[in-house]
C-alpha positions as CSV (number, residue, x, y, z in Angstrom):
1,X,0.0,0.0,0.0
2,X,1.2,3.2,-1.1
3,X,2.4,5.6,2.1
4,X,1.6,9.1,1.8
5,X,3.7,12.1,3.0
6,X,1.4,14.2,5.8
7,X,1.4,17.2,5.9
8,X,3.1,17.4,9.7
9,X,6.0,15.3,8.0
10,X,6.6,17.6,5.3
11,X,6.1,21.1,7.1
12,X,7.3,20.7,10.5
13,X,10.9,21.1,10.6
14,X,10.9,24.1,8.6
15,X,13.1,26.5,10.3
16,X,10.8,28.7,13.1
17,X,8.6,31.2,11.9
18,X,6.4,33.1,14.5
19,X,3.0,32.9,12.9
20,X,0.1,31.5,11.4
21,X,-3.1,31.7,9.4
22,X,-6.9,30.9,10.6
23,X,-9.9,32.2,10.7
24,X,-11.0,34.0,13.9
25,X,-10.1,37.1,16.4
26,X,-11.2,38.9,20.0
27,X,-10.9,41.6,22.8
28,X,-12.9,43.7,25.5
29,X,-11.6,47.4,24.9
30,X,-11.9,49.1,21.9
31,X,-9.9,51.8,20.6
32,X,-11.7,53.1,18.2
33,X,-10.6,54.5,14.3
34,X,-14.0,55.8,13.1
35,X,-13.4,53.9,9.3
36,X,-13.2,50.8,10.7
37,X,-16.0,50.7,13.7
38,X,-18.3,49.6,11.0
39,X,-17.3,46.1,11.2
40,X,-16.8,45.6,14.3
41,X,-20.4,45.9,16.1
42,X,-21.2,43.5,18.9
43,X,-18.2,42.6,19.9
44,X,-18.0,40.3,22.7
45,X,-17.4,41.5,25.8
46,X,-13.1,40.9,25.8
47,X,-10.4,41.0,28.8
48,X,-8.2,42.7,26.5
49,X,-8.1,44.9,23.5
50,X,-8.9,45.4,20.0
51,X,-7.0,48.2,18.5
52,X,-8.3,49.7,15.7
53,X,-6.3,53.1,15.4
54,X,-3.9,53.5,12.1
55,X,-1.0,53.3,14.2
56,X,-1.7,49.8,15.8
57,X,-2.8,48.6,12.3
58,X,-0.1,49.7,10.6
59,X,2.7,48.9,12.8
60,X,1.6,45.0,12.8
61,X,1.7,44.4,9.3
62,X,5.3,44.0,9.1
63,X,7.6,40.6,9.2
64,X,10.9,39.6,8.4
65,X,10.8,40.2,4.8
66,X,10.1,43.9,4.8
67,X,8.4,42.6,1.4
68,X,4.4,42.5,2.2
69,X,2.7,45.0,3.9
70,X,-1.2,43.7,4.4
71,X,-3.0,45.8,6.8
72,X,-5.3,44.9,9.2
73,X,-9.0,45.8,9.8
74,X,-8.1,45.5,13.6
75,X,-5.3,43.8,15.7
76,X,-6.3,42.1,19.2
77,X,-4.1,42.1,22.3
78,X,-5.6,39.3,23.9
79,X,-6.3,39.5,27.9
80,X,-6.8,35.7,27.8
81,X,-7.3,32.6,26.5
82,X,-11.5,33.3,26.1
83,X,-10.7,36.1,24.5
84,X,-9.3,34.1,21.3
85,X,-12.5,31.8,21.9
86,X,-14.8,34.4,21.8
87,X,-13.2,36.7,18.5
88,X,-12.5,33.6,16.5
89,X,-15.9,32.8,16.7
90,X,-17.1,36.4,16.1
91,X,-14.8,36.3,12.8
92,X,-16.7,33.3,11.8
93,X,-20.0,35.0,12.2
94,X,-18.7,38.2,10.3
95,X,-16.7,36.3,7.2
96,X,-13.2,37.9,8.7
97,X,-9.7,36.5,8.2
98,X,-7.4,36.2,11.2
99,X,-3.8,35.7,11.9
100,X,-1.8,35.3,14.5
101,X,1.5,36.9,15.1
102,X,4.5,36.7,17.3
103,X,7.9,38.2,17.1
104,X,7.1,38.5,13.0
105,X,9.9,36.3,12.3
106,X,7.9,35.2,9.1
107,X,8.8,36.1,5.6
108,X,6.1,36.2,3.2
109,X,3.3,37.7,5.2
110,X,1.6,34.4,6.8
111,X,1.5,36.5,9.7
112,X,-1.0,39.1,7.9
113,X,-4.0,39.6,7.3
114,X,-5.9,42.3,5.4
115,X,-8.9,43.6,5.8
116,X,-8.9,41.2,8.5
117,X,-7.7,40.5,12.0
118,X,-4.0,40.0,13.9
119,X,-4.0,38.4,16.8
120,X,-0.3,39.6,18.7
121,X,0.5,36.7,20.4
122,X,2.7,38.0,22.7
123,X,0.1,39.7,25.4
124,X,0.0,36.1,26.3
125,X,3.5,34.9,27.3
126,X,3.0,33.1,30.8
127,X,5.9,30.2,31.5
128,X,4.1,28.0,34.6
129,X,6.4,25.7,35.7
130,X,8.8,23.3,35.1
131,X,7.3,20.4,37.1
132,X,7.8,17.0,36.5
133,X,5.3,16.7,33.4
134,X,7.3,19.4,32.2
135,X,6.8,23.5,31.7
136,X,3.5,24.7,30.4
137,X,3.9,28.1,27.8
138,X,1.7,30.1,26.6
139,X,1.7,31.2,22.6
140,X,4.1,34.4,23.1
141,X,6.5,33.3,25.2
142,X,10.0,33.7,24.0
143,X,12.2,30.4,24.0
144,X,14.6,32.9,25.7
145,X,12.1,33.5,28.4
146,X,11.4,29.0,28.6
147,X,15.3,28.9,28.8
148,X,15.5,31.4,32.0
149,X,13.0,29.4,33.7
150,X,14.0,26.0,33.7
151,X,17.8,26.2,33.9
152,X,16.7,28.0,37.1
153,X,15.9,24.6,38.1
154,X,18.2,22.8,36.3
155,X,16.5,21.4,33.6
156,X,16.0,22.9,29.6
157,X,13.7,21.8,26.5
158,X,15.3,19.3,24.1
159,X,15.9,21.8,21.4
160,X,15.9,25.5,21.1
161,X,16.4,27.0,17.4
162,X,20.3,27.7,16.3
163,X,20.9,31.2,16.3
164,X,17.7,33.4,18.4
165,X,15.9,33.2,21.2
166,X,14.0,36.1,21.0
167,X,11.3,33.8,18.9
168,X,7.6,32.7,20.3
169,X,6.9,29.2,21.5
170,X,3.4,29.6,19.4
171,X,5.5,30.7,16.0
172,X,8.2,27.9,15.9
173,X,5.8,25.0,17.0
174,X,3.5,26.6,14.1
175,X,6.0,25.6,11.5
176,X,8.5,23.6,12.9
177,X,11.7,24.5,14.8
178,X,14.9,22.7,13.8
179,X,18.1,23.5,16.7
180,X,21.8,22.5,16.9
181,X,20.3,19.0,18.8
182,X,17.6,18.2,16.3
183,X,19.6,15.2,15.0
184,X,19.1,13.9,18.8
185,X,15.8,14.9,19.2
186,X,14.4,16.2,16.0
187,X,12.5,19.4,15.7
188,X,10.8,21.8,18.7
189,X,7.0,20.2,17.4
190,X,8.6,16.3,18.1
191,X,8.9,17.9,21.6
192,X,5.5,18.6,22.6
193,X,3.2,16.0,24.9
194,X,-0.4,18.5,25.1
195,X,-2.0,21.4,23.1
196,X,-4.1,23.5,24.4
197,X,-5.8,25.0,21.0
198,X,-8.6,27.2,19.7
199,X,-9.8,25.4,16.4
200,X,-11.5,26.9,13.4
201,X,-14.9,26.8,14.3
202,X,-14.2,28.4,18.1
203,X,-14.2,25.9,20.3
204,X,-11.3,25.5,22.7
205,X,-9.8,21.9,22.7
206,X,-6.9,20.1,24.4
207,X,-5.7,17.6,22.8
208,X,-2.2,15.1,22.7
209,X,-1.0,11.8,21.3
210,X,-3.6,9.9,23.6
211,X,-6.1,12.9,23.3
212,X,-7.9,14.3,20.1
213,X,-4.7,13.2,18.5
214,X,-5.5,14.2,15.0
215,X,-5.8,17.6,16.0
216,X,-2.4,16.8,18.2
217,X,-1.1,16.4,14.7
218,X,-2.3,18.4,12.4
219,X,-1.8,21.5,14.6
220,X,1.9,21.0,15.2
221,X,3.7,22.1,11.9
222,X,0.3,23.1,10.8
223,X,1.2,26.6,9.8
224,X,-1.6,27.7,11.8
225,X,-4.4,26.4,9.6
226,X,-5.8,23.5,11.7
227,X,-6.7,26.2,15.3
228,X,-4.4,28.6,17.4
229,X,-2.3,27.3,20.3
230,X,-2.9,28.8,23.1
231,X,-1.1,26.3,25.8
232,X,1.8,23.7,25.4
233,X,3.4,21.7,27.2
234,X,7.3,20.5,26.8
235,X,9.1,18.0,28.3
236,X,12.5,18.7,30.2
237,X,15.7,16.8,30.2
238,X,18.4,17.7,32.7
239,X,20.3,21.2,32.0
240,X,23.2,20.5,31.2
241,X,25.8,22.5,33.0
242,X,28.5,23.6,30.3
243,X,29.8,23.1,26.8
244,X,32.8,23.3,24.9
245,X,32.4,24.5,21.0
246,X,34.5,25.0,18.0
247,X,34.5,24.8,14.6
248,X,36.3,22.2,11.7
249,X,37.5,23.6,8.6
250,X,37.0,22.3,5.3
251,X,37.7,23.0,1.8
252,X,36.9,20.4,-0.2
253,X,32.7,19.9,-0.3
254,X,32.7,16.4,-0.3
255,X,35.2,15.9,2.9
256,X,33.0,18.4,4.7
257,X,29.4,16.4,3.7
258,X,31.0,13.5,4.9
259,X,32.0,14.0,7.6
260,X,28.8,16.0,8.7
261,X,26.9,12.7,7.5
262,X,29.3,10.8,9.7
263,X,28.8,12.9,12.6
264,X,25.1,13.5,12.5
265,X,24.4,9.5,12.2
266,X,26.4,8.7,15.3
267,X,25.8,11.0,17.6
268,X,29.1,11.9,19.0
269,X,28.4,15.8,19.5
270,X,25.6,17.3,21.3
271,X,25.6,20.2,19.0
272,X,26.1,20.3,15.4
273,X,25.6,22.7,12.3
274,X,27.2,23.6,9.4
275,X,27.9,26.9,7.3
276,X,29.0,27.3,3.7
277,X,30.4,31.2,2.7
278,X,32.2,32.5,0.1
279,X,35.2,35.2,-0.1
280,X,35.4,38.1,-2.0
281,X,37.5,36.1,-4.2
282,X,34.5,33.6,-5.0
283,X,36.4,30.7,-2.9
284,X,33.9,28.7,-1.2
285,X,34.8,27.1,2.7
286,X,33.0,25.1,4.7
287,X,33.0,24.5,8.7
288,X,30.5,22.2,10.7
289,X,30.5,23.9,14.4
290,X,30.4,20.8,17.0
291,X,29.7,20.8,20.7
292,X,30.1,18.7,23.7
293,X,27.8,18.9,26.7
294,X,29.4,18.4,30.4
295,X,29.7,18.8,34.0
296,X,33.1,19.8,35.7
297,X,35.2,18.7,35.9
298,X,34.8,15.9,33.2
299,X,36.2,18.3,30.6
300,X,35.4,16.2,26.8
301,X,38.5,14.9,25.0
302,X,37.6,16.7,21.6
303,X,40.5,14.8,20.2
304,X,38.9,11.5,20.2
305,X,36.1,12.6,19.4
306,X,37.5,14.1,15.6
307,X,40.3,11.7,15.3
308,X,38.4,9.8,12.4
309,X,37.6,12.9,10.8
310,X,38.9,14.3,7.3
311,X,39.1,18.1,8.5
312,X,41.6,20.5,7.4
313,X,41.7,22.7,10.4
314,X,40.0,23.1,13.6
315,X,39.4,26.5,16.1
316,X,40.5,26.9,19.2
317,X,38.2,25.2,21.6
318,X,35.4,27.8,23.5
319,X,34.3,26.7,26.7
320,X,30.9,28.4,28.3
321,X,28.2,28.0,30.7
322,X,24.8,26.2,28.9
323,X,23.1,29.5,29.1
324,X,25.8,31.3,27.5
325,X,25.8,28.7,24.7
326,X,21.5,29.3,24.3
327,X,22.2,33.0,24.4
328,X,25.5,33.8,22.5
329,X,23.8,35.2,19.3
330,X,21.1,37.3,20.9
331,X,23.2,40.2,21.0
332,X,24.0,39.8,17.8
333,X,20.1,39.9,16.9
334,X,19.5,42.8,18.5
335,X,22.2,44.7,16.9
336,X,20.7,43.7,13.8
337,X,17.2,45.2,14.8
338,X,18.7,48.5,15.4
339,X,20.3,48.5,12.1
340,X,19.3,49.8,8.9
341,X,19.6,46.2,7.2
342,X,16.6,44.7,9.3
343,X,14.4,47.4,7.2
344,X,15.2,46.5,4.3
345,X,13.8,43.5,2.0
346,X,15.2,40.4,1.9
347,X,14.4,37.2,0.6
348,X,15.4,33.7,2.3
349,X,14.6,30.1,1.7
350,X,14.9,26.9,3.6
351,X,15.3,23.9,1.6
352,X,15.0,19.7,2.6
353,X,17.2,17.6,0.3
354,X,18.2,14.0,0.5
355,X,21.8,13.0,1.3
356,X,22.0,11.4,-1.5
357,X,21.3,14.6,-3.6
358,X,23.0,17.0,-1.5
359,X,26.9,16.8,-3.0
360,X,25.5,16.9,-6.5
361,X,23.0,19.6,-5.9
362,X,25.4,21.9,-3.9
363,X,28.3,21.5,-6.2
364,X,26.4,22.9,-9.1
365,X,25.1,25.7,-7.3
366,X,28.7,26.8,-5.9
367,X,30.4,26.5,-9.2
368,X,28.0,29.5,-10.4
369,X,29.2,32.5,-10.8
370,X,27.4,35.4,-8.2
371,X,26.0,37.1,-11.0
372,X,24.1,33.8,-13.1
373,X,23.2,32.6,-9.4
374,X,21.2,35.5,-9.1
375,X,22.7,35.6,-5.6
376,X,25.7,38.4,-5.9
377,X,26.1,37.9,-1.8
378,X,24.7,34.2,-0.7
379,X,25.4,33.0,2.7
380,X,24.7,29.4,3.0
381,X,23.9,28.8,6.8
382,X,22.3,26.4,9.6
383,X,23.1,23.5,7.2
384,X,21.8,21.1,9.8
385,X,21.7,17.0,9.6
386,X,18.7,15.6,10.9
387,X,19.2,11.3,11.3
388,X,15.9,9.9,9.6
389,X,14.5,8.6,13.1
390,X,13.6,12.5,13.1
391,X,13.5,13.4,9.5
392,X,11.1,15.3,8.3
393,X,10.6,13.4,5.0
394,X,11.0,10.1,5.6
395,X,12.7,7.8,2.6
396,X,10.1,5.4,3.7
397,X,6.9,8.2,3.6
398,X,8.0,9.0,0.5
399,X,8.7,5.2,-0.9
400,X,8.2,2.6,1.1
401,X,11.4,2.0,1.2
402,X,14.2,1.3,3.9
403,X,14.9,4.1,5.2
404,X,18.4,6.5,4.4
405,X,20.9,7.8,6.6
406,X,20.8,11.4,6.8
407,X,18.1,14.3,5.7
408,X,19.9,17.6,5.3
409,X,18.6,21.3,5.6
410,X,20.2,24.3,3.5
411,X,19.1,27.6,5.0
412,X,20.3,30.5,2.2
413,X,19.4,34.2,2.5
414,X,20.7,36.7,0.0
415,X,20.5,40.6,0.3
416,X,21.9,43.0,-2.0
417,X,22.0,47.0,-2.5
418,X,19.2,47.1,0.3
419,X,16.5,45.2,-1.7
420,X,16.2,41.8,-2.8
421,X,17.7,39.8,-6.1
422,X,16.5,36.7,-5.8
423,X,12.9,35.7,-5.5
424,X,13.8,33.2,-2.6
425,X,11.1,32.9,0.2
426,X,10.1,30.5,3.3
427,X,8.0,30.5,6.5
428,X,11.5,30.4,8.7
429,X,13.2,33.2,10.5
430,X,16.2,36.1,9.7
431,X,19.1,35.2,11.9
């Protein structure tokens, strides 16, 4: 019998957006923008707001992209869970779109809706917990705020995405979320045991593997077009105390694949991803960054660890607290918010391919001249290995068949001159 890719399999380990599309809204105060009060009669009666000044509108219908500008008809700032109930079901009533949004780490305007109604996410960002079941988050959390949290009492999610914190626990589980540890543990939605979600038609619903599971399912990775989280829950492992990073140098493409295959199947590092950049000279190099959890003093004998491996050159070793390690680019991100680049458009894609495709498909794209690429400044990143226990494309959903080693992930973005050369798009983040 033929095996059919889901939907969940195909989606969810597309690198973390923060949003999602539905069809509902809510809020109890009303600012009021006297073009728009026309459609919004009756509201229910809200615990938070619904905004409907130019200002509030306007300033929402923005992502990553700096590409699509839909406005809103209204954006709710939710005081509570009932709130959603009650709006989504009003927007059913009243024929309105709705998304929800969260940090806008999106890139083609899934987090927009015109004429319609935004949902910011973030007026609900409670963490309760940990406990032994694990930490319960609301939708606009940041992972950064999960992280503070439950290293307080020494324990941490499986996976948090490579390179930003500052993303909502509703976005990434919308779409995905792939991490440094996803060839352990696969991506953030493979880490979830309860939902709490608003669904289409209004009604509020939990649901798990046991429970409603085919909501369970189809809400995770769903990009928001099965209900709304509202509530999940994530299991905890032990917080690891410290780890040890550096990088391994390559220059030849196939030594560096390789060995990233290699690495990725076994399990030797805690932390693994790859990057792919190119000089001004048009030479290509290639480094997979590695990392060892520990306790001190069992310091890990890196040596051993890369003794098999074909590298041409390794960085010095950088040892640093687990929280260090979650938060090291987050300055980084903010500097790029301040900046003039994170206003201008850019274009970014997230591509799955097979192991056995990868040398064959990267090596024609590098051999291209900037120019032909259509990519005058690419900036292959996050190339992350996922082991097929946690693939998101199976070889046997797709068919039948035994399953491969390794399914590999090539994050590019491209930005040139301030606006966009390449029509390159996806529902993950902007580092």
């Amino acid at each position: 019998m033929r095996k059919l890719i889901s939907r969940r399999n195909f989606i969810r380990s597309v690198a973390a957006a923060s949003s999602a599309t539905i069809i509902g809204l809510s809020p109890r105060a009303i600012r009021p923008a006297e073009a728009q009060t026309q459609q919004f009669r009756d509201i229910p009666k809200l615990d938070g707001e619904l905004l409907l000044d130019d200002a509030s509108r306007k300033a929402i219908a923005v992502d990553a992209s700096n590409i699509f500008n839909r406005i809103p008809a209204a954006v709710l700032k939710p005081g509570s869970v009932q709130d959603i109930v009650e709006m989504v079901g009003y927007a059913n009533r009243h024929a309105l779109k709705v998304a929800i949004k969260g940090n806008g780490h999106s890139t083609y305007g899934q987090s927009q809706a015109e004429g319609g109604i935004v949902i910011d996410s973030r007026a609900l960002s409670a963490v309760h917990g940990p406990t032994a079941e694990g930490v319960d988050v609301e939708p606009g959390a940041f992972w950064g705020d999960v992280a503070t949290a439950t290293l307080a009492k020494g324990v941490s999610p499986r996976v948090y995405l490579s390179n930003c914190t500052a993303v909502t626990v509703g976005g990434t589980l919308s779409v995905g979320g792939i991490g440094n540890t996803s060839n352990h543990y696969g991506a953030q939605v493979d880490n979830v045991t309860e939902l709490d979600v608003v669904t289409g038609d209004g009604r509020f619903v939990s649901c798990s593997p046991d429970r409603e599971s085919e909501l369970f399912n189809m809400v995770l990775a769903g990009v928001g077009q099965c209900g709304i989280i509202v509530r999940a829950r994530i299991p905890l492992m032990p917080g690891p105390s410290h780890v040890t990073l550096h990088d391994l140098i390559y220059a030849d493409l196939e030594k560096y694949l390789t060995d990233h295959l290699r690495i990725a199947a076994d399990g030797r590092f805690d932390s693994q991803r790859g990057s792919m950049s190119r000089n001004k000279n048009g030479e290509w190099s290639f480094s997979i960054e590695v990392g060892k959890f520990f306790s001190p003093p069992d310091e890990p004998n890196l040596a051993s660890l890369e003794q098999d491996l074909r590298l041409d050159s390794a960085t010095a070793p950088v040892r640093m607290t687990y929280r260090e390690y979650l938060f090291r680019f987050d300055a980084r991100y903010a500097r790029f918010l301040s900046s003039a680049a994170s206003r201008a458009p850019s274009a970014h894609v997230t591509m799955w391919i097979p192991a056995s495709a990868t040398k064959e498909y990267l090596a024609n794209i590098l051999t291209l001249p900037p120019d032909l690429a259509g990519l005058p400044r690419l900036r292959i990143g996050d190339f992350l290995l996922l082991s097929t226990e946690h693939a998101p494309i199976h070889a046997s959903d797709v068919q039948g068949s035994r399953r491969g080693p390794v399914v590999c992930s090539l994050a590019a973005a491209t930005r040139a001159g301030g606006r966009s050369r390449s029509p390159l798009r996806d529902n993950g983040k902007q580092p």
